[in-house]
N, C-alpha and C positions, 0 to 999 in steps of 0.2 A: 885299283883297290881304293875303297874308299876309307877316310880319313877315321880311325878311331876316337872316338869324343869322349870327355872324363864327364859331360852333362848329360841328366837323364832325359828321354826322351819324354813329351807331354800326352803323347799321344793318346787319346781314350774310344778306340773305337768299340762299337759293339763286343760284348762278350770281354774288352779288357781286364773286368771286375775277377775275370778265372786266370786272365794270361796277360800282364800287362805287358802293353810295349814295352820293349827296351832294345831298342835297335844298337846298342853297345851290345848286347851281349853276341848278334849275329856277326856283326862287322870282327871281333874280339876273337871269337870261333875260326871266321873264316882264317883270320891272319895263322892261327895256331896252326892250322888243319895244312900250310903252305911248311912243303919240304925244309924250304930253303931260312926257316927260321933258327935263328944257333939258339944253342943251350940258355944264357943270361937272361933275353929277350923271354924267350917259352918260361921261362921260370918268372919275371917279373908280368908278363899279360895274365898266365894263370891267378896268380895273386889278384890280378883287376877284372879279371873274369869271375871269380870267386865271390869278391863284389859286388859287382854288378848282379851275380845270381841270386847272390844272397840277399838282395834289397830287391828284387823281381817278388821274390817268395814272399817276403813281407805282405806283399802290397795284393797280394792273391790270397782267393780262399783257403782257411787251413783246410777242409774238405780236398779242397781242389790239387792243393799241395801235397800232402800225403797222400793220398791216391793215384797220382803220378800223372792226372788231367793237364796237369802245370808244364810241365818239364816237356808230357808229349808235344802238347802244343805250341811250347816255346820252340821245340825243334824241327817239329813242323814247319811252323809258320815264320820264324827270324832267323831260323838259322840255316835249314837247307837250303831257302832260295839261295844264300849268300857262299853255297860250297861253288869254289873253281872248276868244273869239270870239262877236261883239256878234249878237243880232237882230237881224232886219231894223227893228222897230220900234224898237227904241234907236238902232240907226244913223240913221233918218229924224230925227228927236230931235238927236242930236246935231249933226248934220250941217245942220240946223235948214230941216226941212222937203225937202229933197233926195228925190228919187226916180229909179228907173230907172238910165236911161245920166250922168243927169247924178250921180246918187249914186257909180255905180260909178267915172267918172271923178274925182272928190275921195277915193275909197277907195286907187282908183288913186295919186294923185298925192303923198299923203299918206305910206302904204309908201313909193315913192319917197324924198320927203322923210329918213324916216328910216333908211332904209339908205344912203344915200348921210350923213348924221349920223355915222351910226358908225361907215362905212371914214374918215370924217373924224378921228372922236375915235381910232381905233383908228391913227393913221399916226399919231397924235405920242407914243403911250403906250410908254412905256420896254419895251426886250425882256426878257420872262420867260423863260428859256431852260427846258424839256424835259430832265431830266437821263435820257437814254431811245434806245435804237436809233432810225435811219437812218427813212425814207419820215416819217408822219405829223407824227413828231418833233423833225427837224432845221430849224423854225421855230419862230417866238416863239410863244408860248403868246398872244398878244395877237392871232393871225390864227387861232386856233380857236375864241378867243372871240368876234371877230367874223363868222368863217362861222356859229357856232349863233345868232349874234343875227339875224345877215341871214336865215337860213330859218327862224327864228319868225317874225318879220315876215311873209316869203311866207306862209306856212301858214296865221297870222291873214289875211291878203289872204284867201285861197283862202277860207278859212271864209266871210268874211264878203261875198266875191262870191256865193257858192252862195245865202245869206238874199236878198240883193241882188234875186239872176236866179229868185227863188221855189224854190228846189231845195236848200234844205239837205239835208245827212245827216242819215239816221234813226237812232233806234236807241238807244240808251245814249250815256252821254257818253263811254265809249271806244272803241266805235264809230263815234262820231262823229269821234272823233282818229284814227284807223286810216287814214278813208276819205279825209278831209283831207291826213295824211300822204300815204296812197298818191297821190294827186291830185297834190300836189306832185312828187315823185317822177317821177313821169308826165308833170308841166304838160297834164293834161289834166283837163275837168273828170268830175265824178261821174255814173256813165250815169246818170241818174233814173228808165228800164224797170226796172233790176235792182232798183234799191229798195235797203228795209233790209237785204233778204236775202245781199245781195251784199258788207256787211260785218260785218267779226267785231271781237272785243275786241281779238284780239293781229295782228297783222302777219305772216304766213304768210313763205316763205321766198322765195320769186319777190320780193314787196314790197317784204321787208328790205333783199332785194340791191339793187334798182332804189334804194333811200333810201339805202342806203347809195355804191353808185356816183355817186347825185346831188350828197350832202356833199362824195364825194371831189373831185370835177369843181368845187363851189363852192369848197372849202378853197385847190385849185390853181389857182384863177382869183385868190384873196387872196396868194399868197405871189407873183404878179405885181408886185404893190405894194411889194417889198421894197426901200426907197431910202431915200434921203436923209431926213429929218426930213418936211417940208413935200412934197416931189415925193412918196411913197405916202401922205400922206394926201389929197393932190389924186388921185392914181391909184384909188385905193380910196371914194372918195366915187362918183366917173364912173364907173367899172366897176359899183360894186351898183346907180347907177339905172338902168344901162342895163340891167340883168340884169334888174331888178326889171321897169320897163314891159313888156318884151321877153313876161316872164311873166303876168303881169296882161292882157295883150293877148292872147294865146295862149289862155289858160283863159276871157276873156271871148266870145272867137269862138266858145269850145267851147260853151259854156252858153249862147249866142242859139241855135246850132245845135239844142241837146236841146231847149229850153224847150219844151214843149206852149204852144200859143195863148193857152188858158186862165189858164194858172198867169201865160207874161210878161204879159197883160194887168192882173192881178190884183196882181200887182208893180209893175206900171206901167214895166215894160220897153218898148221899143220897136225898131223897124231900126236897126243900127247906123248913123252918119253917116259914115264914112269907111269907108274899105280897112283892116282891119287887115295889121299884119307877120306875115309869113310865120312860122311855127312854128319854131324853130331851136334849137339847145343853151341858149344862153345865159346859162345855168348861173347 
């Protein structure tokens, strides 16, 4: 993992004028988006992630900003490549010996766990106010930090169900995040007929928008939680695990559906044991 830095990044590449770099904010994400963060920590990175976003937005167009061009492309492009997403072999390992349904329900549960952490940490964190036009902006900088934490999270989910149910993404490792993202995006999983061929490096424009309408719909499910000290971080803890199962369930129905016989045998997948829930927003 690499070294979180309190200095802002120079970087000006093409199109930075909508998305400036800020490579603190991906590296800042990825740390959150790891289980194994305790409560103190998540509450004091949020706070520097908040930050850092909030002086991202600045330096972008307000157009670009309030219309959510910003934020897609920030997560696109600094924050996804920077999600951990484990093999199925290290997950068995970790997980210490798990397989199959029983594996995917502790992947399951776990996400959980930590989106629901972070609307936690995130309801008691001081408001960083947006100095920025109406829509994206006119909330705390501390509920954009935790919608990009909450959908790393999912996305690491998503990857690491795909290894799970035998059907990772092919392809390069940005490829791999393309397909992930789109997946999220979608809460559906990766067709496995199409193959590698089916994803590319960058995010075509049908994608973008669907990832980007997903954010938006996540972001406005968080400013739900706008209250009292303690009351949104109780609201925003229950709100991202129910989001979170809701998705996790969703993408797992998906991926028993595709699995070839072969491949979930060979995973050690097997018939689901209950009904899943019905496919819904749930943002």
């Amino acid at each position: 993992m690499s070294t979180v830095n309190e200095e802002t990044d120079g970087d000006r590449r093409p199109g930075a004028e909508l998305v400036p770099v800020d490579h603190r904010v991906g590296e800042l994400v990825a740390v959150l988006a790891s289980e194994e963060t305790d409560p103190k920590r998540r509450a004091r990175l949020l706070g520097r992630l908040s930050a850092a976003l909030a002086d991202s937005a600045r330096r972008a167009r307000a157009t670009s900003v309030a219309g959510g061009r910003w934020l897609t492309g920030l997560f696109a492009e600094e924050i996804a490549p920077r999600i951990p997403i484990r093999d199925r072999e290290t997950l068995i390992r970790h997980h210490r010996g798990l397989q199959g349904e029983d594996l995917a329900d502790a992947l399951e549960r776990v996400a959980a766990n930590t989106t629901t952490a972070v609307g936690a940490a995130g309801g008691t964190l001081a408001a960083v106010q947006f100095a920025a036009p109406p829509l994206l902006l006119t909330a705390p900088a501390q509920l954009v930090a935790e919608t990009v934490v909450v959908a790393a999270v999912e996305v690491k989910l998503i990857g690491e169900l795909h290894e799970v149910y035998g059907t990772p993404a092919r392809g390069s490792t940005l490829q791999r995040t393309s397909g992930y993202l789109a997946s999220w995006a979608r809460r559906r999983g990766i067709d496995p007929v199409r193959g590698a061929e089916s994803l590319t490096t960058t995010l075509g424009a049908a994608a973008r928008t669907a990832l980007r309408n997903r954010l938006m719909r996540l972001f406005g499910r968080h400013l739900t939680t706008l209250g009292p000290y303690l009351t949104g971080a109780v609201a925003g803890g229950t709100l991202n695990r129910s989001g979170t199962r809701a998705l996790a369930r969703a993408v797992r129905a998906d991926l028993r559906a595709s699995t070839a016989p072969g491949v979930a045998a060979a995973a050690g997948t097997s018939a689901p044991r209950r009904r899943t829930a019905p496919r819904g927003d749930g943002s």
